[in-house]
N, C-alpha and C positions, 0 to 999 in steps of 0.2 A: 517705333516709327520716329520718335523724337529725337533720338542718336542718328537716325541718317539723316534728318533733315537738318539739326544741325553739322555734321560732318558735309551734306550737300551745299550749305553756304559756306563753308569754312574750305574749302576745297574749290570751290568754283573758280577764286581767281588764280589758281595753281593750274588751271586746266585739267582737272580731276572730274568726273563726272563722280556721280553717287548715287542709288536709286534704290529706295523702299520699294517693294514689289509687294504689290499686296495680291496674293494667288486666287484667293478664293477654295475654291470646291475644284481640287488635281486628285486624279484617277492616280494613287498609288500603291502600292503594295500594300500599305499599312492598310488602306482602304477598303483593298479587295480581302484580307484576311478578315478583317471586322464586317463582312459581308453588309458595305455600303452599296450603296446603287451608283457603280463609277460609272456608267453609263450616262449619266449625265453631268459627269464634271467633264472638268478639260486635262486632253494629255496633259504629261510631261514636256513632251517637246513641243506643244503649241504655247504653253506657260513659258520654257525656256524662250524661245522664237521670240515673240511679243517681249518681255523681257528684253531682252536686247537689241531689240530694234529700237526701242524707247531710254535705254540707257540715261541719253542727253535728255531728257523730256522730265526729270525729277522735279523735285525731290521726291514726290512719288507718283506711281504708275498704277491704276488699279486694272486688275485685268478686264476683258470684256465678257467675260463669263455674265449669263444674261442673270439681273440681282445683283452682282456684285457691285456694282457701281452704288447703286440705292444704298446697299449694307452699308458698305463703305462710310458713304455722307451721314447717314446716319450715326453711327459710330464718330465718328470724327470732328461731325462739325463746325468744321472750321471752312470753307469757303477763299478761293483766291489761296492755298495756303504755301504756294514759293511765294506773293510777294510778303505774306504777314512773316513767314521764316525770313526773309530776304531785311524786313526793317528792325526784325528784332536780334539780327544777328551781331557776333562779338567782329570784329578787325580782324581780319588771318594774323595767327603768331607771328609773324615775321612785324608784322606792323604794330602787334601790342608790343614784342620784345625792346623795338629801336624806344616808342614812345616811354616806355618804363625806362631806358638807357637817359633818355632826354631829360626823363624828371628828377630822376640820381645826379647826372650834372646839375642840373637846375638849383637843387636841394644844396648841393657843396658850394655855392656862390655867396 
């Protein structure tokens, strides 16, 4: 989760969306072979669906699988957490590269 939500602000002013999905409990193959109860997860394509429809809504998206939301905060912690990624974030490349360019001139003066 910590690589996309760094890559979510480091990308943001590129017009890049970026989006941790956090799934929960999806009905899938592996699931149905390990004779889980998929019957109470959620498709595939409702995970996809939600998923992308939330894209722009990062840096993360938990799904509404009922529980998952609770697990979630629980696990995680962190509250408000685009804007705590958002103040702890580096300057896009492009702006740390010039500022390193500025301090090399700066240094040969």
């Amino acid at each position: 989760m910590r690589l996309s939500e760094a890559l979510w602000a480091e990308c943001a002013p590129l017009g890049v969306d970026v989006l941790h999905l956090n799934i929960g409990f999806t009905a899938t193959p592996a699931m149905a072979r390990l004779d889980m109860p998929i019957s109470l997860a959620e498709s595939p394509e409702t995970v996809a669906r939600e998923g992308l429809e939330n894209i722009a809504n990062g840096p993360v998206w938990i799904m509404s699988t009922p529980g998952n939301v609770e697990r979630a905060q629980v696990i995680s912690r962190v509250d408000h957490r685009a804007e705590t990624v958002r103040a702890y974030a580096i300057p896009p490349r492009a702006e740390t590269a010039r500022a390193a360019q500025e301090q090399r001139k700066l240094s040969r003066i």
